[in-house]
C-alpha angles and dihedrals in degrees: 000000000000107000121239095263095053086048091054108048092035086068095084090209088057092041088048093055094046093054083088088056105043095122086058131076115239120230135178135222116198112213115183113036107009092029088197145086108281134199116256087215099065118100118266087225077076102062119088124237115279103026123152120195119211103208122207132158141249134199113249119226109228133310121312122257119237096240092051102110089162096097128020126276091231113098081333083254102171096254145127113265104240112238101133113146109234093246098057121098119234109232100209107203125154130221128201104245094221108073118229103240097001103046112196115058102149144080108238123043100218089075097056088044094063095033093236124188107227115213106222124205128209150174121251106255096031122111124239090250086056091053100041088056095043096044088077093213102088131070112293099239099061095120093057097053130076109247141156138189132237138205123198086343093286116054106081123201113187125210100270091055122128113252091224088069091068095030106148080001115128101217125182114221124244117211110172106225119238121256115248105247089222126112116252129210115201117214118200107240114213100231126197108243093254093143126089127190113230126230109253084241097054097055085056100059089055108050096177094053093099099047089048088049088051100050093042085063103048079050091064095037086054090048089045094063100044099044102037108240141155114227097254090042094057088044085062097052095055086039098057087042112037099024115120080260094080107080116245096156116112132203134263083247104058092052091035078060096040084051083054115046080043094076079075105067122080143191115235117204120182138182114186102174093314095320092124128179142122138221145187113248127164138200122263105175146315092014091305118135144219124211134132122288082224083059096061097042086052085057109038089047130245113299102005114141116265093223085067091048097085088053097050099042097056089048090047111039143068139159141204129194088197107076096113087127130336120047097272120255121247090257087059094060131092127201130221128247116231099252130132124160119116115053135127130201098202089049083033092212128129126181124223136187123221128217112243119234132182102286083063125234118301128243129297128234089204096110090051099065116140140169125266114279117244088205132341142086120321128189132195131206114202148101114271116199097000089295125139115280118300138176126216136190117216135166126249110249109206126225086262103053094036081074087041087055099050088038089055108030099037115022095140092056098041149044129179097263093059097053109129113245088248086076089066100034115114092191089067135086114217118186143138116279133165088209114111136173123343078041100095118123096034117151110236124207144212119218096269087066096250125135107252099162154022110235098233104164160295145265113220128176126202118263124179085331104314135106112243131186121250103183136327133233139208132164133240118266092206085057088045093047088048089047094054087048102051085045095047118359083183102057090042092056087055091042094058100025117110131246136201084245098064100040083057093049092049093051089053089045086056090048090048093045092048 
């Protein structure tokens, strides 16, 4: 029943090394259950097993007055004082520490620099306005502004809530801003005609229209703000960027090469005693094929010994570089040899060799390798969800947005320190793409029609009940190729020389393109 402070300070190893920090406040991050900033006054009864605090520091804004109950006299660290009986039940909820409208709604502002999430604890009967007072971390005069909190941006909990209604909930914070006391004159702006009323029956044809509108606006709103704008300065941003007027077309060429690169691409299926799934792969050169290492777990079975993978995959599994429309015939179909030697988990890429029938092997991407883009169009061939072959455009996300796009679209699910280390790689390729499972191992391509990537996987997140799709990684073909040939400078050698039959192939691709 001690709370988390007394324990603390009471470890003299832990008391010796915060000597140097006793002008700070401590505070403590919990990484692995809560994944928030929790009060150091909470029981320890409240933390789950397993949990491990990352401590760092604050400055503390001026000495406490001798009314403020809000945090505890010892040290004046911004906690709640601990006097829970040992029958009441502790109610865990977190709360974002920038405010929605009103942005700043805590004490320190080291939590608002590094957007934490604080974890608040409460006990079972008190309302959310109780809790928020008591907890010492948020601004003092809580208790005298209208607020309200939100879930999910719908989902609204007043003050006098329960906190066992948000209880393991992340909720954002709502302070209405105060209303300038000067006087506003409006001036009428004369506005280009850019809106259009929809037909009844259109809107319900399209259910989600509203909530995108919605959310759109709250987008601008949002930019607005941050950037300063007035509305029609903002409309003639989008409208100079994003107008008609920018060109999007693209020539007869560039599809007549996509068509081509993409008889390289094919779609693996496998059984192995029940065990079904299918997967992209492509051709890189010389019958050899390129597909994901998580591919091939998914299809040997978990556990089973790597010395047996060659055999079962040769007796499971088959591929065809012909479903465009109709499920492909027997004779459309290639096995597999059993052969496998060069692979990597942290790369997640495995090499395959196909067994040559009498169509012959299709052609090999080899000679269409580039480096990664920095920016620009990408586009991907495979087969997403086990469909027939399909080719999407998509857009590069750089290093920076990629944290941009988990701090935005999922801040109630992540914090910077839960990024995956994909977000930081420089070795891997993030973008947009509709393409979902059965597409692993897709090649992706840059603009100039040259195989950059390997298409790994995606991060999604729940929304009303679906799953949606975050970002989307592949890996760098130039990192896989050094890899195979640090592992097996041999096989890489066969893997990238050049044959009579592909010099041959290549010289009918340049007819067919001219």
């Amino acid at each position: 029943n001690e709370s988390i402070y007394s324990a603390l300070t009471a470890n003299e190893n832990f008391w010796v090394r915060m000597e140097k920090h006793l002008n700070k406040n401590i505070n403590a991050y919990e990484e692995k259950t809560i994944r928030g900033c929790v009060n150091l006054g909470m029981p320890l009864k409240c933390l789950p097993t397993g949990s491990h605090l990352k401590i760092f520091f604050s400055k503390r804004k001026g000495n406490k007055k001798e009314n403020d109950t809000s945090s505890t006299g010892e040290n004046d660290q911004l906690l709640r004082p601990y006097r829970n009986p040992k029958d009441v039940e502790c109610i865990l909820f977190h709360v974002l520490a920038i405010g929605k409208e009103t942005k700043t709604i805590v004490k320190s502002r080291e939590f608002h620099e590094k957007s934490s999430t604080l974890c608040v604890y409460a006990l079972k009967g008190e309302t959310i306005q109780e809790a928020l007072c008591k907890d010492g971390r948020f601004r003092p005069d809580l208790d005298q502004l209208k607020w309200k909190l939100i879930e999910n941006h719908k989902k609204v909990y007043e003050k006098q809530s329960r906190v066992e209604d948000v209880s393991g909930k992340t909720l954002e914070m709502e302070i209405p801003k105060k209303p300038s006391g000067k006087k506003r004159t409006h001036k009428k702006i004369k506005q280009k005609n850019n809106c259009k009323m929809l037909n009844t029956v259109i809107i319900q044809q399209y259910p989600n229209f509203s909530n995108y509108a919605l959310h759109m606006n709250k987008f601008f709103q949002k930019e607005q703000r941050r950037n300063k704008l007035s509305p029609a300065q903002q409309f003639n941003i989008y409208e100079k960027h994003f107008a008609k007027a920018t060109k999007n077309s693209t020539t007869v060429v560039a599809y007549e090469l996509r068509i081509q690169r993409s008889e390289s691409v094919g779609y693996i299926s496998w059984d192995n005693n029940g065990n079904t799934g299918r997967a992209t792969c492509f051709v890189f050169n010389n019958g050899y094929i390129f597909t994901c290492q998580h591919v091939i777990q998914e299809m040997v079975g978990e556990g089973t010994d790597p010395s047996l993978w060659p055999d079962i995959i040769s007796k499971c599994a088959k591929v065809t570089f012909t479903y465009k429309k109709f499920r492909p015939v027997p004779e459309e179909w290639f096995f597999i040899e059993p052969w496998f030697e060069v692979s990597d988990n942290g790369l997640d890429y495995a090499i395959l060799k196909l067994r040559a029938n009498e169509n012959g092997l299709p052609p090999g991407l080899f000679k269409h390798i580039s480096s990664l883009p920095a920016s620009g169009l990408l586009y991907l061939i495979g087969h997403p969800e086990g469909r027939v072959k399909e080719i999407d455009e998509c857009a590069v996300i750089t290093i920076v947005d990629r944290v941009g796009r988990y701090s935005d679209l999922a801040f109630s699910m992540f914090t910077s320190r839960s990024f995956p280390p994909e977000a930081w790689r420089g070795d891997a390729l993030s973008y947009d793409t509709c393409f979902s499972s059965a597409s692993s191992g897709s090649p992706v391509f840059n603009a100039a029609h040259q195989v950059v990537a390997l298409h790994s996987f995606g991060k999604f997140y729940e929304h009303e009940g679906k799953e949606c799709a975050l970002i989307e990684y592949a890996y760098s073909m130039e990192s896989i190729l050094c890899d195979v040939k640090q592992k097996n400078e041999a096989f890489h050698k066969l893997l990238t020389e050049e044959k009579n039959e592909n010099r041959d192939q290549e010289k009918n691709n340049k007819q067919e393109s001219s």
